[in-house]
C-alpha positions as CSV (number, residue, x, y, z in Angstrom):
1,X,-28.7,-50.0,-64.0
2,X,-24.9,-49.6,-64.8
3,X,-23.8,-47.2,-67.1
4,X,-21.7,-49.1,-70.1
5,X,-19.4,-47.2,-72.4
6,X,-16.7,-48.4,-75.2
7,X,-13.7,-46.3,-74.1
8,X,-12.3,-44.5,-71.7
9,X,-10.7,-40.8,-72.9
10,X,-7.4,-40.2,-70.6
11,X,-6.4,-36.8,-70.8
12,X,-3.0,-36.1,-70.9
13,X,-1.2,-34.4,-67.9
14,X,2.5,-34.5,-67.1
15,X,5.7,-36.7,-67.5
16,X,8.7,-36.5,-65.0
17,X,11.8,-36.5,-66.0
18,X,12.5,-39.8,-65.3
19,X,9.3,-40.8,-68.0
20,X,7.2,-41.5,-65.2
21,X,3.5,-39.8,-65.4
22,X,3.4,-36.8,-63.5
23,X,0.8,-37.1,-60.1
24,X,-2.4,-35.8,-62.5
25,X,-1.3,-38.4,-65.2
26,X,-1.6,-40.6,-62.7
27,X,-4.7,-40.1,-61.1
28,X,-6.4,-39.9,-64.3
29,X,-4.6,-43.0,-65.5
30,X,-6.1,-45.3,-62.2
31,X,-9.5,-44.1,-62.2
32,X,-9.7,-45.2,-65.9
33,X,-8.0,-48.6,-64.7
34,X,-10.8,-48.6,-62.4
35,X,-13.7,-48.6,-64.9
36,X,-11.8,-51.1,-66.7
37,X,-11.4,-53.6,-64.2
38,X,-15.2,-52.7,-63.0
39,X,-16.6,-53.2,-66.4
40,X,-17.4,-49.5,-67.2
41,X,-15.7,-49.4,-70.1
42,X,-14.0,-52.0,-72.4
43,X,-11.0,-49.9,-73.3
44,X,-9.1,-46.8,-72.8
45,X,-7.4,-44.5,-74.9
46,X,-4.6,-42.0,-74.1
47,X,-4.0,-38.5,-75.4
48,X,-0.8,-36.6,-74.9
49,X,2.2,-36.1,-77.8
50,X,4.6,-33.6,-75.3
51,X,7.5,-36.3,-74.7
52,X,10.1,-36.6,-73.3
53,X,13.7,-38.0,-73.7
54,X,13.7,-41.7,-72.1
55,X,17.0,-42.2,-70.0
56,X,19.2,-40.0,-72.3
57,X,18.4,-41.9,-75.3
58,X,17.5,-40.8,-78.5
59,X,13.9,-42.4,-78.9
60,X,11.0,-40.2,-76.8
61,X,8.6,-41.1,-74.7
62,X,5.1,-39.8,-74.7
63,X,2.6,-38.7,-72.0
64,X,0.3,-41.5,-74.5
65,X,2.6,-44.1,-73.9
66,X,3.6,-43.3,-70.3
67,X,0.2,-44.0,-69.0
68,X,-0.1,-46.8,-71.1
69,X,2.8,-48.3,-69.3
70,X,1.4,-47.1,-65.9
71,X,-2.2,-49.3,-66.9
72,X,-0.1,-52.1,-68.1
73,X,1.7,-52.4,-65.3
74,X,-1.4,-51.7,-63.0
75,X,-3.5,-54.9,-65.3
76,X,-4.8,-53.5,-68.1
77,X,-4.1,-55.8,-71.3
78,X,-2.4,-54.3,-74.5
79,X,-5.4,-55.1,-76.5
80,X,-7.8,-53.0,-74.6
81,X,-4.9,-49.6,-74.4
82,X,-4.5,-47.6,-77.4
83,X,-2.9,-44.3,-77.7
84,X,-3.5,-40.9,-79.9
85,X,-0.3,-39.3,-79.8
């Protein structure tokens, strides 16, 4: 029997200066990705409020929203990604 869970808890890790997650941001964000597209869990949530500036603008960008641009971009709908920054 499969284990089933409502949400994944990411962890944040690191943001590079270009507002990129950091290598452990990363990992952490595709194994989540993983369980999603597996059926593990139906969403995922990230954690992390240390920002960044985003290309020398004004507006920051969150480890949270980083890796919810990594799952996005990696399949993850915006209806299953929520953030708690």
């Amino acid at each position: 029997m499969r284990n089933h869970y409502e949400i994944a808890l990411v962890l944040g890790g690191n943001i590079n200066p270009d507002g990129q997650p950091g290598r452990h941001a990363r990992m952490r964000t595709e194994r989540a990705v993983e369980l999603y597209k597996s059926g593990v869990v139906d969403c995922i949530v990230f954690c992390g409020k240390y920002s960044v500036f985003r290309n020398n603008e004004e507006s920051r960008l969150t480890e949270a929203e980083a890796m919810a641009n990594y799952a996005k971009k990696l399949g993850v709908p915006s209806k299953d990604i929520l953030k708690e920054e």
